[in-house]
C-alpha positions as CSV (number, residue, x, y, z in Angstrom):
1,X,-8.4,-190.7,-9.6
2,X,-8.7,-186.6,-11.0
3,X,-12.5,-185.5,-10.8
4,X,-13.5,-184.3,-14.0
5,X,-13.6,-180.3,-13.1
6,X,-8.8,-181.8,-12.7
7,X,-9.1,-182.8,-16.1
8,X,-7.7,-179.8,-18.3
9,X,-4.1,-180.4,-20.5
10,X,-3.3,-176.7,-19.2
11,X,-2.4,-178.6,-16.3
12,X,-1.0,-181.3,-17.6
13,X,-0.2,-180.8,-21.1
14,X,2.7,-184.1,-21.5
15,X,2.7,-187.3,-21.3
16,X,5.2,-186.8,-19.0
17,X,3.2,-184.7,-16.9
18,X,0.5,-186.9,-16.8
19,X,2.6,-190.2,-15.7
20,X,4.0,-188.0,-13.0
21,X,0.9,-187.0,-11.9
22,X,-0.4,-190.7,-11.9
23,X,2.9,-192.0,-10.0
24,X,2.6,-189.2,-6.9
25,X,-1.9,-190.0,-7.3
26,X,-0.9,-193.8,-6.5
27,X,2.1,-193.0,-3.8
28,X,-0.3,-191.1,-2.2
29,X,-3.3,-193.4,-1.8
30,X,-1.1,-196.0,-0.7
31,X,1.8,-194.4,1.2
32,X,1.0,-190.7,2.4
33,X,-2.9,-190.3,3.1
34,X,-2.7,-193.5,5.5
35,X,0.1,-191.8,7.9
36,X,-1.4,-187.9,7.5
37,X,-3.0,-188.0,10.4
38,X,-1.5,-189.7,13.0
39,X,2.0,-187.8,12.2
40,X,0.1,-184.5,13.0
41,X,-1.1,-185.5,16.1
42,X,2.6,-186.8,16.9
43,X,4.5,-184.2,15.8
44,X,6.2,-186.5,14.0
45,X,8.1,-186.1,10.7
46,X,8.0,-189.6,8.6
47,X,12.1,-189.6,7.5
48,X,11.6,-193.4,6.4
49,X,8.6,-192.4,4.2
50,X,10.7,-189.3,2.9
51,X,13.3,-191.4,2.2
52,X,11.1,-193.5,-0.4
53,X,11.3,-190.6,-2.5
54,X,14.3,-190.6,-3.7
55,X,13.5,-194.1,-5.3
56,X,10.8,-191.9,-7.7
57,X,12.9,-189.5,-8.6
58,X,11.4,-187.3,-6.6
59,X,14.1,-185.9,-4.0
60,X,16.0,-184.3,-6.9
61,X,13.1,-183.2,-9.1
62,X,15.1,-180.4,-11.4
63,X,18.3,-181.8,-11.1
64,X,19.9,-183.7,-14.2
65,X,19.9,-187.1,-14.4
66,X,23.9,-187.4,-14.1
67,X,23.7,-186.6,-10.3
68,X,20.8,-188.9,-9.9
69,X,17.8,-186.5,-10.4
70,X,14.5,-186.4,-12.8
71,X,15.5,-183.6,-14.6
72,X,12.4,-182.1,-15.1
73,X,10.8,-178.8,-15.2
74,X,8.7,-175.8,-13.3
75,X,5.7,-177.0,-14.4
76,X,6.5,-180.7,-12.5
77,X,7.5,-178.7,-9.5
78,X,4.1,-177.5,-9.0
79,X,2.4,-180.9,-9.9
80,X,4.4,-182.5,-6.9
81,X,4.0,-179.9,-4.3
82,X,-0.2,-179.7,-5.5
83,X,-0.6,-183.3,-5.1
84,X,1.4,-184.0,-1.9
85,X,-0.2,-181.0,-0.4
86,X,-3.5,-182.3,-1.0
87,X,-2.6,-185.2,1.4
88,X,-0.2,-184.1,4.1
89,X,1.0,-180.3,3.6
90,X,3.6,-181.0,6.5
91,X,5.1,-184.1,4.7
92,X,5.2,-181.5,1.6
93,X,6.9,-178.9,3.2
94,X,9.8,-180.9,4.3
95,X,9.9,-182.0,0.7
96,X,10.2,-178.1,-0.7
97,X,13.0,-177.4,1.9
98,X,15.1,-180.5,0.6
99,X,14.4,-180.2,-3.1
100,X,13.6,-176.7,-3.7
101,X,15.5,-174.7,-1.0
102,X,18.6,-177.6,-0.9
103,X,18.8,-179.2,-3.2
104,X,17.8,-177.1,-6.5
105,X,20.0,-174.3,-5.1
106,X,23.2,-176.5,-4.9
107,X,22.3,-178.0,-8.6
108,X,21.6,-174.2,-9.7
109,X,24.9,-172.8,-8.2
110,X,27.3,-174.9,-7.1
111,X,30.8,-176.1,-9.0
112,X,31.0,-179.5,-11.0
113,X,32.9,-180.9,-8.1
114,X,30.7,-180.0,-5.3
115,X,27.4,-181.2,-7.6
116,X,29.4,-184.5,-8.2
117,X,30.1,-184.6,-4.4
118,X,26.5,-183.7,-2.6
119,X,24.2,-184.0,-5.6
120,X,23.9,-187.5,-5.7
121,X,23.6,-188.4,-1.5
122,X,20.5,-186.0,-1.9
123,X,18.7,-187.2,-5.0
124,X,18.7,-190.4,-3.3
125,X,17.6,-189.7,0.1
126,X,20.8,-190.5,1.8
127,X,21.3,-187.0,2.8
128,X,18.5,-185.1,4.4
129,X,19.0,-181.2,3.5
130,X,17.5,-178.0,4.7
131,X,18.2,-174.3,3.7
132,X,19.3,-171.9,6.6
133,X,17.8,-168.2,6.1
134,X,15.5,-166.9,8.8
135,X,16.7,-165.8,12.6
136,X,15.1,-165.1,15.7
137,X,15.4,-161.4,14.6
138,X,15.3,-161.6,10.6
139,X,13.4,-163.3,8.9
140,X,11.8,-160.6,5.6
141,X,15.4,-158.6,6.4
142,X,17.9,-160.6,5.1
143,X,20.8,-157.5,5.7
144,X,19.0,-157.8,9.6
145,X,20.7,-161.5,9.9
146,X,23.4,-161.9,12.5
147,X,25.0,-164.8,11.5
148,X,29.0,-163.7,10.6
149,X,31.8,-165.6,9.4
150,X,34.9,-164.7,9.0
151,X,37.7,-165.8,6.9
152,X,40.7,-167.7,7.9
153,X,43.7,-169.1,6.0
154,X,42.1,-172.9,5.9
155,X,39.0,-172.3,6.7
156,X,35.7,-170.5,7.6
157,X,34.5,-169.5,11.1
158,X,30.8,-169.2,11.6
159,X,29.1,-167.9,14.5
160,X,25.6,-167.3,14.9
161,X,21.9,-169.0,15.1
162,X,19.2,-169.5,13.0
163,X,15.6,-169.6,13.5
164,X,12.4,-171.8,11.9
165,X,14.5,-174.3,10.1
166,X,12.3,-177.0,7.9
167,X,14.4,-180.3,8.0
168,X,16.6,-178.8,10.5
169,X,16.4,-182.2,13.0
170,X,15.2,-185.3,11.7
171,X,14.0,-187.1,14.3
172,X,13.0,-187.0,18.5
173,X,16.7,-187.1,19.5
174,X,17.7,-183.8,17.3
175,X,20.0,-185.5,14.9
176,X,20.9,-182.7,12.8
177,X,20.1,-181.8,8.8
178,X,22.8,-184.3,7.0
179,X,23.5,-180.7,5.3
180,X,22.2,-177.2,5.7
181,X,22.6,-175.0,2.5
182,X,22.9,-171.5,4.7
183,X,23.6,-167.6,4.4
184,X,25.5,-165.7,6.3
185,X,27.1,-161.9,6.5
186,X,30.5,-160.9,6.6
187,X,31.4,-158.2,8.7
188,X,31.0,-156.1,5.6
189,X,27.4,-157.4,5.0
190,X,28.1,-159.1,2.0
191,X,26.2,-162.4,2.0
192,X,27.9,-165.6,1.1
193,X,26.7,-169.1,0.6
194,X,27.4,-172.4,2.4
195,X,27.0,-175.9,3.1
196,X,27.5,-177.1,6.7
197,X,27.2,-180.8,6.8
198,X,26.9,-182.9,9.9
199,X,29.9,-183.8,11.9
200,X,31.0,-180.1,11.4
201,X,33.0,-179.0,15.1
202,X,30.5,-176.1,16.1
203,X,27.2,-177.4,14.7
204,X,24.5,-178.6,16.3
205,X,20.5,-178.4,16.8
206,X,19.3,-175.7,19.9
207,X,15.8,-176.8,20.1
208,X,13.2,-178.4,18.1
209,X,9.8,-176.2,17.7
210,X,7.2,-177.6,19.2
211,X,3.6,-177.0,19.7
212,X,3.2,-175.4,16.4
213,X,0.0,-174.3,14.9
214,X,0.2,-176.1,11.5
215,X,2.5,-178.3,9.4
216,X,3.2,-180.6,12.8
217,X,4.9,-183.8,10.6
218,X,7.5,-181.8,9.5
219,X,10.2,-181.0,11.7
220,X,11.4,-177.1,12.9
221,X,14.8,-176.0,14.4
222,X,17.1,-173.9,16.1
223,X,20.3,-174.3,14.7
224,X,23.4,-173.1,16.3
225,X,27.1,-172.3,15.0
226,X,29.4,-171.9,17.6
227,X,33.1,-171.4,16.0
228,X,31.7,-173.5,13.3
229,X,34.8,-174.9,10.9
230,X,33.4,-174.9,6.9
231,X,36.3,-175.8,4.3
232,X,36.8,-173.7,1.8
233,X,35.3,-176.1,-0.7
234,X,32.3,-175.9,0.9
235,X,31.5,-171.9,-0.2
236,X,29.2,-172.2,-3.0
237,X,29.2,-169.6,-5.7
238,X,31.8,-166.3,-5.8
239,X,31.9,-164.9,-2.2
240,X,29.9,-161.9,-0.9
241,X,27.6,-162.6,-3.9
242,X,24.8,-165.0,-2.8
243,X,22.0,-162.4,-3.0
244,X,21.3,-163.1,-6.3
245,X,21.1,-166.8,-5.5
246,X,18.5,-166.0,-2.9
247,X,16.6,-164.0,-4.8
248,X,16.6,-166.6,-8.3
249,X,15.9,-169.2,-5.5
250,X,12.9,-167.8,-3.7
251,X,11.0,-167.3,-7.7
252,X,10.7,-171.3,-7.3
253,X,10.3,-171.2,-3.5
254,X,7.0,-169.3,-4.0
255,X,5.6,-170.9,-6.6
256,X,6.0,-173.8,-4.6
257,X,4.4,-172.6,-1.7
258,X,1.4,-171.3,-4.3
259,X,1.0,-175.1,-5.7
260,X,0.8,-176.0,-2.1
261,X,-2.1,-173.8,-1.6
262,X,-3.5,-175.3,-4.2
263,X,-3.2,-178.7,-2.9
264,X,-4.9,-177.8,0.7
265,X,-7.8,-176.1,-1.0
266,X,-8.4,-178.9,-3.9
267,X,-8.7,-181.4,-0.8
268,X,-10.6,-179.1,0.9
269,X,-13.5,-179.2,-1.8
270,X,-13.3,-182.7,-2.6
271,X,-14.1,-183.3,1.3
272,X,-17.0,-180.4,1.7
273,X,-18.3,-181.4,-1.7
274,X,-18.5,-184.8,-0.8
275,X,-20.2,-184.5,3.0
276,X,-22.9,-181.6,1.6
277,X,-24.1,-183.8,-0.9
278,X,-24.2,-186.5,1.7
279,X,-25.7,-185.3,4.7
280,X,-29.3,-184.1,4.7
281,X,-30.8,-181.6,6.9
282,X,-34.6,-180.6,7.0
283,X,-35.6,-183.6,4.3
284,X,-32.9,-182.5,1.7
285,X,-29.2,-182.9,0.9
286,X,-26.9,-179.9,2.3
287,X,-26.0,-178.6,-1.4
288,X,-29.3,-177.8,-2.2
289,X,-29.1,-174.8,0.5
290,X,-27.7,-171.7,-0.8
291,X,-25.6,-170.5,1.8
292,X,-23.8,-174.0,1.0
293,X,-23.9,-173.4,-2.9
294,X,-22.5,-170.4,-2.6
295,X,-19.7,-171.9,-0.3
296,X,-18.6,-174.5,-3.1
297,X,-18.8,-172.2,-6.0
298,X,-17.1,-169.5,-4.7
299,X,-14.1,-171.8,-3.7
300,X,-14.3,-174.0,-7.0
301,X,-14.9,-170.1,-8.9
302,X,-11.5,-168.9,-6.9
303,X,-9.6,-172.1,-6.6
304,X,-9.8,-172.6,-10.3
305,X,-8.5,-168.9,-10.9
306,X,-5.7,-169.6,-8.7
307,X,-4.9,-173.0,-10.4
308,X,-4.9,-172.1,-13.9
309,X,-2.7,-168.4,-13.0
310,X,-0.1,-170.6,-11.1
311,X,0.4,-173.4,-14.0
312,X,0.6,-170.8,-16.4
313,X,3.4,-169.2,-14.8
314,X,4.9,-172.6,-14.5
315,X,4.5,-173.2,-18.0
316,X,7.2,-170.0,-18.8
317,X,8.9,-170.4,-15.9
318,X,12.7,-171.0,-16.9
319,X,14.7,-172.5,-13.7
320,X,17.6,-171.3,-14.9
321,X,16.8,-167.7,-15.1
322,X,16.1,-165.3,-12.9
323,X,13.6,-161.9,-13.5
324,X,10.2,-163.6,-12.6
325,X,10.0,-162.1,-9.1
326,X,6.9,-160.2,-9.7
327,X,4.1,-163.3,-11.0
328,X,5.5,-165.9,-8.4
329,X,5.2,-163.0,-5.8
330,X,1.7,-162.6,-6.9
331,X,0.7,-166.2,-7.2
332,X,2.0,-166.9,-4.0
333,X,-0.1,-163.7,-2.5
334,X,-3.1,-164.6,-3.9
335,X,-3.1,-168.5,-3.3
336,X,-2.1,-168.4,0.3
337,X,-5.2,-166.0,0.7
338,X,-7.5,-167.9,-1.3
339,X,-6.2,-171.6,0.3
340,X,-7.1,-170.2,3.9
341,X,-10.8,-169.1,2.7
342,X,-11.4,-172.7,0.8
343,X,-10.4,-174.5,4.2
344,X,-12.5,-172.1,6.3
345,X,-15.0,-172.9,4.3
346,X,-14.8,-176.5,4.1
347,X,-14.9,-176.4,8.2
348,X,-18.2,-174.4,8.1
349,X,-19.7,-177.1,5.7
350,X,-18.9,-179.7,7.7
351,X,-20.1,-177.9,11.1
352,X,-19.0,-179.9,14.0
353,X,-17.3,-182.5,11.7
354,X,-15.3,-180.0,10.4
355,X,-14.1,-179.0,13.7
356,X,-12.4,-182.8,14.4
357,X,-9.0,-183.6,13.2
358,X,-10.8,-187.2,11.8
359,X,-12.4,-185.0,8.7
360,X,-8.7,-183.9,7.5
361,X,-10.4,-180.3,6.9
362,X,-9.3,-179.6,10.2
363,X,-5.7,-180.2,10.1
364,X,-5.9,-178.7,6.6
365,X,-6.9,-175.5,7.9
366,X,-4.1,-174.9,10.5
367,X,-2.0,-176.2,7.9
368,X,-3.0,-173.3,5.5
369,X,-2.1,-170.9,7.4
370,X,1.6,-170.8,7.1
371,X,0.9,-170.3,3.8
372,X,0.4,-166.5,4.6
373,X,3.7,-166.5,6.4
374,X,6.3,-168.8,5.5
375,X,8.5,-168.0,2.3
376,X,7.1,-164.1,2.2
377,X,4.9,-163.5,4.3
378,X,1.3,-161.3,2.7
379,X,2.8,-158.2,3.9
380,X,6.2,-158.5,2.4
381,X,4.9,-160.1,-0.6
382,X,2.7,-156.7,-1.0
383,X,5.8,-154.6,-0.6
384,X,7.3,-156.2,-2.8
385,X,4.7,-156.4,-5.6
386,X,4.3,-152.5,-5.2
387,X,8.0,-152.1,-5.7
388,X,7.8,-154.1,-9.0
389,X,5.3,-152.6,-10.4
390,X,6.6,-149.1,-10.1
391,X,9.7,-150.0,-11.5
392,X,8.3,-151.5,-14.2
393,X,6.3,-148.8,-15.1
């Protein structure tokens, strides 16, 4: 159930928004907060769980109904990735690389007969997808990527590796993405678009990531293309042209990542809420110490900021335009900032507790700080902010 400081119709202003919001609340309690925990310690990502998603809709959140989606809006976007967050931010970042990165980028670009083809297999969870971007050496520098393919009379050729993949293996034994929506260069260093599915001669997983500091139930790869075969059929858009898919793409990506943010420091507060007005120290309750009051109300005071500028970018936020670079930048900026502070926080509450993955504000912690690399990271998202705003006057 929402607290009462949830409660505002900024944030969920439809019916529709509300029953979505109730639906993920109960899927949640009774499917993602029991398995948080031990998937983090395992380094496991939870494909059967992931799979259930596609039952609610949820795989193929802004894709039409006619290829099996829900068909809804920005604002839903950032409802699902907030709430999921809240739980198990590594469950929810494998959810952003299949719908968001895969998924909503093949339903925003592709042709009728690839959407008819792919669409469907990843609304409903029988495809796993991933998005294939970063390298070893490039990650910010997309012109720096060395992936190349060439054109042939049948075919593509695509040689090259890429680095930090979300979804990229699905389980222990490296089974590969069912399909990778990646970018690669030509040797003109025009960027083109395309979707390697499994079985492809050339394709296969290097190396899961292991060890990593956060966001340990989802799963990160090496993928490598050795003479990779792609059909024809399988180039999405016009060729050379995908960097304005990248860039429409990566509007929706942030504010993603932004809700996510949310998600980490709204559990965050619930749980340090909860234990300072539980546990008493020196004949009173922790809240009524000020170095503790002024821990929750500067993280409700900046949490709430955060919260109500990222839903109202949602709100105007038109999925099938492009030119809102600039807010999702900044939401993303600010949020990842202000999601690390709230968990730090939450830790200091708690003391010792706080310090033990059983709390959750532990795991919560490492988890928020991809936030301030992953997608853009605070540096790039400053350049690019700067940029913006001296353009725009």
């Amino acid at each position: 159930m929402a607290s009462d400081w949830e409660k505002y119709d900024l944030f969920q202003p439809t019916e529709e928004h509300q029953m979505l919001r109730q639906t993920l609340s109960s899927f949640i309690k009774e499917e993602v907060e029991p398995q948080a925990l031990q998937h983090d310690r395992e380094e496991r990502f939870n494909l059967k769980l992931f799979k259930k998603m596609g039952a609610l809709g949820l795989l193929g959140i802004t894709v039409e109904p006619k290829w099996g989606g829900a068909g809804m809006d920005a604002l839903s976007v950032v409802i699902t990735h907030e709430e999921l967050s809240s739980s198990d931010p590594g469950f929810c970042l494998a959810y952003l690389a299949h719908a968001m990165l895969c998924t909503h980028n093949i339903f925003q670009n592709a042709n009728e007969e690839q959407k008819n083809g792919w669409l469907p297999k990843l609304c409903s969870g029988e495809w796993i997808g991933a998005m294939a971007m970063s390298e070893a050496s490039a990650g910010t520098d997309v012109f720096g990527m060395q992936s190349r393919f060439t054109k042939e009379k049948e075919h593509f050729t695509l040689n090259g590796q890429k680095m930090w993949i979300t979804n990229g293996t699905q389980d222990e034994n490296n089974t590969p993405a069912d399909c990778v929506l990646l970018y690669a260069q030509s040797n003109k260093k025009e960027i083109s678009t395309f979707l390697i599915q499994r079985g492809f001669t050339g394709y296969e997983v290097g190396q899961k990531i292991r060890d990593k500091t956060g966001m340990r139930s989802s799963n990160t790869a090496e993928l490598v293309f050795n003479n990779c075969k792609i059909p024809k059929e399988n180039l999405i858009g016009e060729e050379g042209q995908s960097l304005v898919y990248m860039m429409k793409n990566l509007e929706i990506e942030r504010l993603s990542l932004a809700a996510m943010s949310l998600g980490i420091a709204k559990r965050c507060m619930k749980e340090m809420n909860k234990y300072a007005s539980e546990r008493r120290s020196f004949g009173q309750s922790l809240r009524q110490f000020g170095q503790i009051q002024k821990y929750l109300a500067e993280s409700y005071a900046e949490y709430m900021a955060c919260r109500t500028y990222v839903y109202n970018i949602a709100r105007t936020m038109n999925l099938n335009q492009s030119g809102q670079r600039l807010p999702s930048d900044a939401a993303k900026l600010i949020c990842a900032q202000m999601g690390k502070k709230v968990a730090d926080r939450a830790i200091q509450v708690l003391g010792g507790f706080g310090y033990v993955g059983e709390y959750n504000v532990e795991r919560l912690w490492r988890d928020a700080k991809l936030m301030e690399i992953g997608g853009g990271t605070n540096e790039a998202l400053e350049k690019n902010i700067t940029k913006e705003l001296y353009q725009k006057g």
